[in-house]
N, C-alpha and C positions, 0 to 999 in steps of 0.2 A: 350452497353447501354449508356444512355447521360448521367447516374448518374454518374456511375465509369469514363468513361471519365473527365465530370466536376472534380471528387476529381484528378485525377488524373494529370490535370493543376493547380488545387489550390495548392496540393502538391510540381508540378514543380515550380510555381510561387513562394512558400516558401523557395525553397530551392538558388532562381535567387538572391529573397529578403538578404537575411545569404550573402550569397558570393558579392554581392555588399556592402553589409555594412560591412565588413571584407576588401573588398578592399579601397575602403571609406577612412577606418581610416586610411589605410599603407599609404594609399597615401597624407592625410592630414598631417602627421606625418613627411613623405617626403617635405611636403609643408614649414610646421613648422622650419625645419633643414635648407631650404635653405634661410628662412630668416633671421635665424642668421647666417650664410654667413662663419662658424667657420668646415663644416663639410663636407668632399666630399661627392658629391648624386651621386652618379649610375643613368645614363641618363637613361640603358637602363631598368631598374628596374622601373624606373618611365613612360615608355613608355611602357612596361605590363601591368603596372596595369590602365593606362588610355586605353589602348584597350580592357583591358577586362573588364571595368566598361560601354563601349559604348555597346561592344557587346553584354552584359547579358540586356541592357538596351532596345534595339531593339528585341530580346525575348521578354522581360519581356511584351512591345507592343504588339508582335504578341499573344500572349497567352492572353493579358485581350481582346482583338478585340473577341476572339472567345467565350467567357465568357456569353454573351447577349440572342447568337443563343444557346448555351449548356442549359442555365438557360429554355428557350422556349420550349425545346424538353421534360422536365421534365414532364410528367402529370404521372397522375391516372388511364388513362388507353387508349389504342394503338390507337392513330390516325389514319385515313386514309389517304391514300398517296394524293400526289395533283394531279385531275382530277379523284379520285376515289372517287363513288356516296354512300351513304347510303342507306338505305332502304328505307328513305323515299323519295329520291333522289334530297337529298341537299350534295354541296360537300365542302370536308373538309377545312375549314377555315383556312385562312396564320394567319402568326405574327403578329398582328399591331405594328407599330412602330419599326418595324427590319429587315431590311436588308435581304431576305434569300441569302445565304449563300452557297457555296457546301462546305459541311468541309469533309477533309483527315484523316486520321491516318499516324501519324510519329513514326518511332519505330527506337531506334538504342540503345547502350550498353556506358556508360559511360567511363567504364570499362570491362579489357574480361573478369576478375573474378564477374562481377555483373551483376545482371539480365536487363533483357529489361526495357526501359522507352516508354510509348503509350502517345504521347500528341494526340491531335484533337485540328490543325488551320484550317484557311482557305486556299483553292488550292492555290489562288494566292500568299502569303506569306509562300507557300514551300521553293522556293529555298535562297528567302534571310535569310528567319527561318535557314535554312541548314546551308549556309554563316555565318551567325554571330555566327551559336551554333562551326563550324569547328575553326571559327578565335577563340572565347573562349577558347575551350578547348585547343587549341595550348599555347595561352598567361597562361593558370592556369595550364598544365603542367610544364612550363618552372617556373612559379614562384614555384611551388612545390620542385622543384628539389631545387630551393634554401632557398626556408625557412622550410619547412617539416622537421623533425628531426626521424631518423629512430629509431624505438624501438628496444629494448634491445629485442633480441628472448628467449621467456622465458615460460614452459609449465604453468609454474604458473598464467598465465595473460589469458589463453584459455579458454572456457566455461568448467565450472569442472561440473560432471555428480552426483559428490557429494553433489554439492550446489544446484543442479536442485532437487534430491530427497528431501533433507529440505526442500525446500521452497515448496514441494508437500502438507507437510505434516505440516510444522508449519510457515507457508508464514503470512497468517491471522492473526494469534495468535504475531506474530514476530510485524509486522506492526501494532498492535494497541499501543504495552509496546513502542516502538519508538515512536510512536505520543505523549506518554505524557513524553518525556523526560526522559526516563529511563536509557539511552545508551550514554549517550553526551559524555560522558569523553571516551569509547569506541569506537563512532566515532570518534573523538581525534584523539586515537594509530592508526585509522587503518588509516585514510589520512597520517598520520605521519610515519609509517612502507610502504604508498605505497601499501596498498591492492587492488587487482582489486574487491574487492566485496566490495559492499555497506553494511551499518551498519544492514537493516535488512535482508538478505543474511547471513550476519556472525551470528546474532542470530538465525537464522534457525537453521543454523550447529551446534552453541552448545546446543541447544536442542534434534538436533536428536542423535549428539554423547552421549548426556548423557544416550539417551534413549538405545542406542548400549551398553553401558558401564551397566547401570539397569537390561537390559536383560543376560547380560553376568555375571555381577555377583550375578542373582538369579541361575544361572546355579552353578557358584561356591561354594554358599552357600548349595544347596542340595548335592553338590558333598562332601563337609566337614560336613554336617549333619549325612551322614552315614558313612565317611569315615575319618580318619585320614590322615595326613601324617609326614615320617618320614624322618630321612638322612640318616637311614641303609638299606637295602635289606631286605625283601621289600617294598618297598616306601611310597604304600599305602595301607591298613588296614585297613580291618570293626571296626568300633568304638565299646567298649563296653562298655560305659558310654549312662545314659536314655537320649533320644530325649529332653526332655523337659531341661534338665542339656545343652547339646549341643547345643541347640539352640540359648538360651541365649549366649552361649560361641561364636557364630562364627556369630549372628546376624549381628553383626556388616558392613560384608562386603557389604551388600546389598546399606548400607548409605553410608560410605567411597570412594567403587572406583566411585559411580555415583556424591558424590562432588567434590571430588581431579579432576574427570575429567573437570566438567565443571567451575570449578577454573582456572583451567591449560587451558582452550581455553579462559578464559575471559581477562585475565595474557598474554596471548602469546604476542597479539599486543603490549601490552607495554615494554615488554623484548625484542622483535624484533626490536621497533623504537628507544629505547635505545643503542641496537648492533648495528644500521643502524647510527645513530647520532655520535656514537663514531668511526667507520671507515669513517666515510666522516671527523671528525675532523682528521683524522691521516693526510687523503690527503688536507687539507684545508689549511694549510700555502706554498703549493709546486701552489695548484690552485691560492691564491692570490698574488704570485710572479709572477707566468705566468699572471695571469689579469695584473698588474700592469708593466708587460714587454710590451704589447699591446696595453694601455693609451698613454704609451710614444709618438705612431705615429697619438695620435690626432682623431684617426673615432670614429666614431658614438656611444655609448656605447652599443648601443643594439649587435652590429658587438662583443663586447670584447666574451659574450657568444655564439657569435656563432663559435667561430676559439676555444674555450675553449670544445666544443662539437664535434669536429673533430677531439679531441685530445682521445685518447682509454685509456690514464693511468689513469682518473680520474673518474670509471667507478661509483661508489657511488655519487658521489657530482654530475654526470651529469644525474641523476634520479631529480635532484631537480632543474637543467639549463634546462633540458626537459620542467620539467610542467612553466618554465618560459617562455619560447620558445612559447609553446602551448596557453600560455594566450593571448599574443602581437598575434601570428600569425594567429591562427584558431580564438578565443573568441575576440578579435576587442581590449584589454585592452592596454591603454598606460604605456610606460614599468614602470613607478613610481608607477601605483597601479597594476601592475602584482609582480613588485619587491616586496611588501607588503603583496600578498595577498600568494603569496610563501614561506615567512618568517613567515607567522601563522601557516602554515600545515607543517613545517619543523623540522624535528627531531634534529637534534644539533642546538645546544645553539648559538656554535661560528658562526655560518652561518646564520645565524636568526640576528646577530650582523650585519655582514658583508653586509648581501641585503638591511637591515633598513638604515645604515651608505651609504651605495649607493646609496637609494633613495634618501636618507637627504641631501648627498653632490649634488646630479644634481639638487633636487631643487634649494636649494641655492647658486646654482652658482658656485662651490668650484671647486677645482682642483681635478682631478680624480686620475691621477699618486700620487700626492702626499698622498691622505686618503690612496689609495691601498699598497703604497711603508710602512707607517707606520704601518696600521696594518698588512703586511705581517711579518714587523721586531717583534713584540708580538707576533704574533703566530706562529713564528719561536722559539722564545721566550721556549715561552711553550711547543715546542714538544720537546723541547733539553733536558727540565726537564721532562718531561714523559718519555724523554726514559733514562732518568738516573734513575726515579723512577723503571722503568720495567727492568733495569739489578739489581738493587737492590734486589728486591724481586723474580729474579729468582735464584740470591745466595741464597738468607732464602729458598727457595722452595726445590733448592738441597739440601741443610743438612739437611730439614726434610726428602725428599725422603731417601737420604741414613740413617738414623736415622730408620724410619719407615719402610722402604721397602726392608731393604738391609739387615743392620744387626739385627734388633730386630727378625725376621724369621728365618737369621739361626740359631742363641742362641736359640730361641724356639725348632725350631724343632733338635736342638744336644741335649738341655735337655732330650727332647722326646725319642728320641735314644738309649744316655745313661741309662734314667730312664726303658726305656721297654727290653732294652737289661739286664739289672741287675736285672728285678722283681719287685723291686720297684714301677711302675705305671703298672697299668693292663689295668683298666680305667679311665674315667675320664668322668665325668656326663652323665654317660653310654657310653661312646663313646671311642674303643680302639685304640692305638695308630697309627695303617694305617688308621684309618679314621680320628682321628686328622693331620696325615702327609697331606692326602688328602685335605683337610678346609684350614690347611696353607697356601697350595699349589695355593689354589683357591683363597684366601686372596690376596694374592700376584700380582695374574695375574689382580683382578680388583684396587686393589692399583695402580697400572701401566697402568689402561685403567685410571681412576679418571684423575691421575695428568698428562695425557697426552690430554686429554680434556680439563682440570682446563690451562694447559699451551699454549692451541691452542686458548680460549677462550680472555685469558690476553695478547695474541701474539699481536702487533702493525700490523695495514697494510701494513704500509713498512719499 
């Protein structure tokens, strides 16, 4: 039909538009470097991207040419063909003022993993149409390979079927409390932790989990309404205390676990970007020695993060060179206000320091090795002292572990021993002495999961 056709150029025609003005700026930018005469250019980086700025350009011709006859084809209802009569046998009228036309359908695949594209040109401007899309996509391959930055493979970033069901169910309701500013500081954490989900996406979810967490402990409630439980055999027990006594008594959980839950998902992103910001400071003085080893040979600054993203040891801090990457590369940003606008959505402090100090110094003129060599020497500085604070406090941690976890259990439990071996203790607030050995026993094992999470938590990255 000439409607979906027509969208279906307008659409193409949008997307010629983006990728010309993305090339555009690379290459003005290019332009820019060689006039101050300080920077080697890549001839051939600069002859991609003028070839693929002609060839999206002679597209973008043949596709508005066809635009006129598309617009003409639109009516209200089925023309008759030309040379074919009505009823009353008058025949069907041409275009005034345009051109007829034979128009084609062109169909080919961007990509193998992506569906068809249907333009409608004109027959005669097939093959150079063909021509200029083949020379294109040869030159945007080749630039691909060298500026694209490959993503981290990560399930967490996939369409979750979890988010699809919230937003089923509290999508609406999610998106009006965002429109009046209710979540700002939770969009915050989540660009700052790196979430693939948008702010009202994430509030779907904790509405729906609260709603899981509601349903779940009304179930537990009438489960302890009739039922006790205990830590002897057996476990659990008709209550024989009145409903109305019990109710009161175990009301509670019905409010507790549906707040703690959706406290605990409101909290997440902020204890995530806080974890995230303190491993990228781990590797953040080893990343600014390497920038600053780089500077030394004079290219380009934008080139310092790209040989910096090639590198696999700096796998946290290149989550935050990525979305920099991404701004200059795909979004058209020159790299001073991509450096900036990186350094707001950024979870550590020190690096939110270091990309500001970077834009600050290219503006004005400074020397690049020299900012980077200085602050590498401070925040080498400071890991030296953190990691003499982190052997510190894993000495205090051992003498409490063995303090707490070693020998206060076994005195416990020889008391225990002695006392039920000699008659002396029978029980002890109902509970006899193999089920106190048992408690201790249990004590013990999560004492020892505690401080081995407590110690993986405060562990350094490297």
């Amino acid at each position: 039909m000439p409607y979906e056709s027509l969208k279906q150029n307008l659409n193409q025609i949008k997307e010629i538009v983006r990728e010309m003005y993305v090339f555009t700026s690379q290459l003005e930018m290019i332009k820019n470097l060689e006039t101050g005469g300080e920077v080697f250019i890549n001839t051939k980086e600069k002859n991609l991207l003028t070839n693929s700025i002609v060839s999206l350009t002679n597209q973008l011709k043949i596709l508005n040419n066809s635009i006129p006859q598309l617009v003409g084809r639109i009516t209200l209802y089925k023309k008759l063909e030309t040379g074919q009569r009505g009823p009353v046998g008058i025949q069907a009228p041409k275009l005034q003022g345009v051109e007829q036309k034979k128009l084609i359908q062109v169909k080919y695949k961007p990509k193998p993993e992506e569906e068809k594209i249907s333009l409608t040109i004109d027959d005669k401007d097939r093959l150079t149409f063909l021509e200029n899309l083949s020379r294109s996509n040869l030159s945007i391959n080749q630039l691909k390979k060298k500026y694209a930055v490959e993503k981290p493979v990560s399930t967490f970033g996939k369409p979750s079927f979890y988010a699809k069901i919230s937003n089923r169910f509290f999508r609406d309701f999610s998106n009006k409390l965002v429109a009046k500013d209710y979540f700002k500081s939770l969009n915050k954490n989540l660009r700052k932790m790196n979430s693939p989900f948008v702010v009202g996406t994430y509030v779907s979810m904790i509405f729906f989990t609260i709603l899981i967490s509601l349903i779940a402990s009304m179930f537990l409630f009438v489960l302890l309404l009739f039922f006790k439980l205990g830590l002897t055999f057996p476990f659990l027990s008709i209550t024989k205390e009145s409903l109305l006594i019990r109710f009161f008594k175990v009301f509670w959980v019905v409010l507790v676990i549906p707040l703690f839950t959706g406290l605990f998902m409101y909290f997440y992103p902020l204890s995530e970007g806080k974890n995230l910001g303190s491993k990228i400071e781990q590797e953040l003085p080893f990343v600014t020695i390497h920038m600053s080893a780089i500077a030394t040979s004079g290219i380009e600054p934008l080139s310092i993060f790209k040989i910096i993203l090639k590198s696999k040891e700096y796998k946290h801090t290149n989550l935050e060179f990525r979305k920099l990457m991404n701004l200059v590369n795909f979004h058209g940003l020159d790299i001073i206000t991509a450096l900036k606008k990186t350094a707001q959505s950024c979870s550590s402090v020190k690096l939110k320091e270091l990309l500001n100090g970077f834009a600050t110094t290219m503006t004005s003129g400074g020397n690049l090795h020299s900012f980077l060599d200085k602050h590498a020497e401070t925040l080498l500085f400071d890991y030296k002292l953190g990691r003499e604070k982190y052997t510190k406090s894993s000495e205090t941690f051992m003498d409490i572990y063995i303090s707490i976890a070693i020998a206060a259990p076994m005195i416990l439990l020889m008391l225990f021993v002695i006392m039920g071996s000699t008659g002396t203790l029978t029980t002890f607030m109902g509970l006899n002495t193999e089920m106190l050995s048992f408690l201790i026993i249990l004590a013990i094992v999560l004492l020892n999961v505690i401080f081995i999470i407590f110690l993986k938590l405060k562990q350094p990255v490297i």
